[in-house]
C-alpha positions in Angstrom: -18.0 16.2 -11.5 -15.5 13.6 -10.3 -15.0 12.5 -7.1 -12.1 10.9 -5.1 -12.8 7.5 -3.6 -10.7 4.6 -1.6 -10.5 2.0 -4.6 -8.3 -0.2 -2.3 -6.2 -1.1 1.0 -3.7 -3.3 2.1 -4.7 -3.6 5.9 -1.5 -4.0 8.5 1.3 -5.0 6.5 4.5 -5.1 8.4 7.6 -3.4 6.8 10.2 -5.9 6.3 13.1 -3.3 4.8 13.9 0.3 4.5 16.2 0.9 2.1 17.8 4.5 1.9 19.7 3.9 -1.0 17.0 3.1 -3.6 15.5 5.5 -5.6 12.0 6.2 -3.9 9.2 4.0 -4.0 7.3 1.0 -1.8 7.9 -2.5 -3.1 4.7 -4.7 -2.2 4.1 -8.5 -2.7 3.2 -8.9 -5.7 0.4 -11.6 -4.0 -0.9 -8.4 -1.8 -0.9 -6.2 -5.7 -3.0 -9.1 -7.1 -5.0 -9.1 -4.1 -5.6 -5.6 -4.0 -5.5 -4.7 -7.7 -3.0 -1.8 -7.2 -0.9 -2.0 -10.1 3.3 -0.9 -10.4 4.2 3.2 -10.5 0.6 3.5 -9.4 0.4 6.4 -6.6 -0.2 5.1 -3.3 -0.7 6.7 -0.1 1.5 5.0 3.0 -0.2 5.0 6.7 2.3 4.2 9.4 0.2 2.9 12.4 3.3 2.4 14.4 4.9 6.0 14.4 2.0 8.3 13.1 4.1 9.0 9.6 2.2 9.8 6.5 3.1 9.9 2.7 2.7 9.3 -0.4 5.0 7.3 -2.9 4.5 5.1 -5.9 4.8 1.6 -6.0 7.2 -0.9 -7.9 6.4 -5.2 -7.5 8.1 -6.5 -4.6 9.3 -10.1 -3.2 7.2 -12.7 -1.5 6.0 -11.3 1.8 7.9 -8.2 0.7 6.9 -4.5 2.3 10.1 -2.4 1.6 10.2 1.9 2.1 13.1 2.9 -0.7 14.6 6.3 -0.9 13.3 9.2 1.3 10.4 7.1 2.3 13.0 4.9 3.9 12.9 7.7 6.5 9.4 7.1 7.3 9.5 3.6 8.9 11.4 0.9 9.8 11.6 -2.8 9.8 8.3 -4.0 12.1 6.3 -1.2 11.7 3.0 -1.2 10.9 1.4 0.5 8.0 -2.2 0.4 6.0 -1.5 1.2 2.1 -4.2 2.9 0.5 -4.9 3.8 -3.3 -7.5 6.3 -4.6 -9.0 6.6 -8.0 -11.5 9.8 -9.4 -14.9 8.4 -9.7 -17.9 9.8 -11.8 -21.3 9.8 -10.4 -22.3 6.3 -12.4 -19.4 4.5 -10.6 -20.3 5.6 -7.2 -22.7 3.5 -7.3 -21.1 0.4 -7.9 -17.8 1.2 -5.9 -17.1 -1.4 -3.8 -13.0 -0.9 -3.0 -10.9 -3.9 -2.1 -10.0 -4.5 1.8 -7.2 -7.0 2.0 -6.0 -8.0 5.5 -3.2 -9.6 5.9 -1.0 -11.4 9.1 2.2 -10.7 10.2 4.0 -12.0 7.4 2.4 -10.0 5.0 0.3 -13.1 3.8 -3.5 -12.9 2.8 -5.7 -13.7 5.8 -8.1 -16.1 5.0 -11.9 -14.7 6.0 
C-alpha cells in the first residue's frame, strides 16, 4: 500500500507578483527548487498564511527571489502575502522509513535562511 507523505516545504515565502494573465501556475526561485528539490510542472500545494486561501497549482522555474501566483491562482494572493509551498510524493512502506522531507526556511526576500 502506498502512502502520501510531505517530501518537501518552502517555509514563508513572500509573494512578489500575481499575475492574472498568465496561464496558471506558481513560478519559484529556482535557488528555493534546488533547495527544496521540487522540480518544474511538479504539483504543488499553495498555503496562504496571510488570508487563509488554499490550492493547488503546478510549478514552472521562476526569477531570483521570485514567488509569482499566474492565472486563477492569481486570485488567491497578492503581492506580500505569506504563503508555505508544500509537495507530496506516494511512499511505500520501505521509504517510510527513511523519509526525511526537506524544510527550507527562508527571509523576506525569498532567500535561504542560513541555520
Amino acid at each position: 500500500m502506498l502512502r502520501q507523505f510531505l517530501l518537501a516545504k518552502i517555509h514563508r515565502a513572500t509573494i512578489t507578483d500575481a499575475n492574472l494573465n498568465y496561464e496558471g501556475n506558481i513560478a519559484i526561485c529556482p535557488d528555493l527548487l534546488k533547495a527544496s528539490g521540487i522540480l518544474p510542472f511538479e504539483k504543488v500545494d499553495v498555503y496562504n498564511i496571510t488570508n487563509g486561501e488554499r490550492f493547488a497549482t503546478y510549478v514552472i522555474k521562476g526569477q531570483k527571489g521570485e514567488i509569482c501566483l499566474n492565472g486563477a491562482a492569481a486570485h488567491k494572493g497578492k503581492p506580500g502575502d505569506k504563503v508555505i509551498i508544500a509537495c507530496y510524493g506516494y511512499l511505500c512502506a520501505e521509504e517510510i522509513a527513511t523519509l526525511k522531507p526537506r524544510i527550507v526556511l527562508v527571509n523576506e526576500r525569498n532567500e535561504l535562511k542560513m541555520s
